[in-house]
C-alpha positions as CSV (number, residue, x, y, z in Angstrom):
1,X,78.1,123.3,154.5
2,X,75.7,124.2,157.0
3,X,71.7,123.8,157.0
4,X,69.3,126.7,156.7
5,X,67.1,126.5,159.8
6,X,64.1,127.7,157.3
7,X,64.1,124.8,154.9
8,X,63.0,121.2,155.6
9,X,65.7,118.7,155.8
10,X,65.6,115.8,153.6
11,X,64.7,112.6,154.6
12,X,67.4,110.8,156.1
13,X,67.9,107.1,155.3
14,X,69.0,105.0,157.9
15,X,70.0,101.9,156.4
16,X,70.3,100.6,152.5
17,X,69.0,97.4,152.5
18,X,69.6,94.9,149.4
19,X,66.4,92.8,147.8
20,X,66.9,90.3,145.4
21,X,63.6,90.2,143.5
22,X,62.4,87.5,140.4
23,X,61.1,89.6,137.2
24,X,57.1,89.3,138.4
25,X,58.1,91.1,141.4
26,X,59.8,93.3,140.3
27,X,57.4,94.3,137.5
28,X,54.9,94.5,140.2
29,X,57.2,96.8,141.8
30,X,57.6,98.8,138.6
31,X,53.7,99.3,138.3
32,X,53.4,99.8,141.5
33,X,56.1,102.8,141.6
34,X,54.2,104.0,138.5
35,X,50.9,103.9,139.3
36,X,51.2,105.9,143.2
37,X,54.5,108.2,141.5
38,X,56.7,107.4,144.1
39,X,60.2,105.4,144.6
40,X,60.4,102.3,144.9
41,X,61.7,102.5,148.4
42,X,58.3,104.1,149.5
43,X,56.4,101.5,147.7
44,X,58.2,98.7,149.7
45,X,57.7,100.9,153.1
46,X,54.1,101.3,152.4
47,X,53.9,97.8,151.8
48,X,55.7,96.5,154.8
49,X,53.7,99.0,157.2
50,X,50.4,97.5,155.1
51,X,51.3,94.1,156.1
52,X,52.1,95.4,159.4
53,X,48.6,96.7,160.2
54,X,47.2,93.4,158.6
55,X,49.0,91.5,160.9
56,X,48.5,93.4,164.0
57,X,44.5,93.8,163.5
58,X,42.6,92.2,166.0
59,X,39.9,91.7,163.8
60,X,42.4,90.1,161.3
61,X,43.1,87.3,164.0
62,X,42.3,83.6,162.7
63,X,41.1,82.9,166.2
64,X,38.6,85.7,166.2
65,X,37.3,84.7,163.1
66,X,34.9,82.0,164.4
67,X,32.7,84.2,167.0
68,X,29.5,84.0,166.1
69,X,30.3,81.3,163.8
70,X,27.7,78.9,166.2
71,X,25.2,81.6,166.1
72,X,21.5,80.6,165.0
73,X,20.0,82.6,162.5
74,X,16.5,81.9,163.3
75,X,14.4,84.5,163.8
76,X,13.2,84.2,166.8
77,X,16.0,82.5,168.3
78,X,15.3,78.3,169.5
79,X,14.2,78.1,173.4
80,X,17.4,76.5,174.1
81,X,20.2,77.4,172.2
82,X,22.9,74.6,172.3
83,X,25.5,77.0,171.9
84,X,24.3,79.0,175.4
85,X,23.7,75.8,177.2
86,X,26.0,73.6,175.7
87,X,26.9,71.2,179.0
88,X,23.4,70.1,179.1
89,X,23.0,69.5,175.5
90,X,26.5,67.8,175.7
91,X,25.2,66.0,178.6
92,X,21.9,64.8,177.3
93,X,23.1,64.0,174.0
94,X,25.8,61.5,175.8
95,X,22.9,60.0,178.6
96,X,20.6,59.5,175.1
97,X,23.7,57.3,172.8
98,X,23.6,55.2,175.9
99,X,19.4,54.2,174.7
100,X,18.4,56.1,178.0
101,X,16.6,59.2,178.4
102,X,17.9,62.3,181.0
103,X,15.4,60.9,183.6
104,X,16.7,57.4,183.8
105,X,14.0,55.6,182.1
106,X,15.3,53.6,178.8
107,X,12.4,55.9,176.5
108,X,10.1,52.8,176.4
């Protein structure tokens, strides 16, 4: 049988694949397939290229997460900002543990 160059072919699967899934899955599956009225093959490809995009978001990344996370809120913002000069904060909270101040004197 040949094709008719006129008509759309149909999809073409390219491999089965076999899931073993417990019954709340596969309920969720069921509603799922309901609700969007579609297979259950396209839910599962929607929901693999979903967690696709998820995963590959750069704003999704756990270690972008924390900019801004040190960021005062004050309004306006503290003359020094321990976040923008952290080595001297660092530095002059260390010098002060010792019972010294960042000139050298003991603060007496």
């Amino acid at each position: 049988m040949t094709h008719d160059p006129g008509t759309p072919k149909p999809p073409r699967v390219s491999e089965p694949v076999q899931v073993y899934l417990h019954r709340p899955d596969q309920d969720r599956l069921g509603r799922l397939t309901e609700r969007l009225g579609t297979t259950k093959s396209d839910v599962l490809r929607r929901g693999l290229e979903a967690l696709e995009r998820q995963l590959t978001d750069p704003d999704d990344h756990p270690a972008l997460r924390i900019i801004g996370l040190g960021a005062s809120d004050a309004d306006p913002p503290p003359a020094t900002d321990s976040v923008e000069e952290h080595d001297r904060f660092l530095t002059d909270s260390e010098v002060a543990s010792w019972g010294h101040t960042p000139d050298g004197s003991n603060g007496t």
